[in-house]
N, C-alpha and C positions, 0 to 999 in steps of 0.2 A: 504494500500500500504506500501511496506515494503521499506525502504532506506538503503541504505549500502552506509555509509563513507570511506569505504576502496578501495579506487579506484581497486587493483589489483583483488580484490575479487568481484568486483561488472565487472569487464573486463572478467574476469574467467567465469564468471557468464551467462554473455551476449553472451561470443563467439558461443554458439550454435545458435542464434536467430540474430547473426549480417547481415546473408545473407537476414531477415527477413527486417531488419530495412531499408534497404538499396533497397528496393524496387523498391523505383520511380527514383532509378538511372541506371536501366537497361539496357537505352541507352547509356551510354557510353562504357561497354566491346566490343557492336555490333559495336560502331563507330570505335574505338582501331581496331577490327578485321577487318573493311573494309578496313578501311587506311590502314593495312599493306598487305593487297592482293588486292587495289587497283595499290601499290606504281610502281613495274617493268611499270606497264604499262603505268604509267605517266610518268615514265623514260624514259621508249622508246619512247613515243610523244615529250618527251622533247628534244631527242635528234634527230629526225627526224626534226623536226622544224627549229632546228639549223643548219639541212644541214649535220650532222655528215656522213660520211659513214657507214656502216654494217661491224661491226666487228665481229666475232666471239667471242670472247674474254667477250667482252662489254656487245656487243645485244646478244649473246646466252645465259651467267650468266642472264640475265633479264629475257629470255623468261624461264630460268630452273627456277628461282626465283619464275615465276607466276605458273607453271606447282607445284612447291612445295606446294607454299600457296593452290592453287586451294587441291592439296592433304589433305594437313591437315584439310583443310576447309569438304572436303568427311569425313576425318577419325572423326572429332570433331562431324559431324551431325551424322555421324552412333551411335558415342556410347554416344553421351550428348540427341540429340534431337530424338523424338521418346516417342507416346503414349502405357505404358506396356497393356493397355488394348485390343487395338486393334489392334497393334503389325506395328506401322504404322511405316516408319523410313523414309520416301519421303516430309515430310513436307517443306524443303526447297528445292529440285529440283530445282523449278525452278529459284530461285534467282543464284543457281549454274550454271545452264544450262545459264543465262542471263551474268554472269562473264566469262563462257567459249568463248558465242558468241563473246561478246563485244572484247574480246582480240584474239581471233580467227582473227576477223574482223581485225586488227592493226596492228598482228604480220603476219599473211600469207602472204598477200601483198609483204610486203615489202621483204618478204623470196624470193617470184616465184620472184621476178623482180631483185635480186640482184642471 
């Protein structure tokens, strides 16, 4: 095993093999990623809760907020996730499809009734 005392050259060194090292932390980008396409929609419960009324303003920025995340969230799985071999690119649907209901489910309502 070879050691290298020169930090910089032994960083230079690593950087190809850091994604490697860093393995069994892979649930934290996934968590970062839900929380932030979770977020409008805990906003908007939050503020139903409190009675707020339907603004435009407020509640439309939130639901355009989830509709964005929800997008990038399509665009990220089309070109990161997906087996070259058998050309598959649907492996999370359904977690998608389940974010779509779920805020489907929260934001409609409250849309037809206001």
């Amino acid at each position: 095993m070879h050691e290298e005392w020169d930090f910089f050259k032994y960083y230079i060194g690593m950087l190809p093999q850091f994604a490697f090292k860093l393995n069994w932390l892979w649930f934290l980008p996934a968590l970062f990623i839900d929380s932030v396409i979770s977020y409008p929609l805990l906003k908007w419960t939050q503020r139903r809760h409190a009675g707020k009324p339907f603004n435009f303003k407020e509640d439309g920025t939130l639901i355009l907020g989830q509709l964005f995340m929800v997008s990038l969230l399509v665009g990220f799985q089309q070109a990161a996730v997906g087996n070259e071999k058998t050309g598959r690119k649907d492996i999370m649907v359904i977690s998608l499809l389940t974010i779509v209901a779920y805020a489907t489910y929260f934001f409609l309502p409250c849309l037809l009734v206001n």
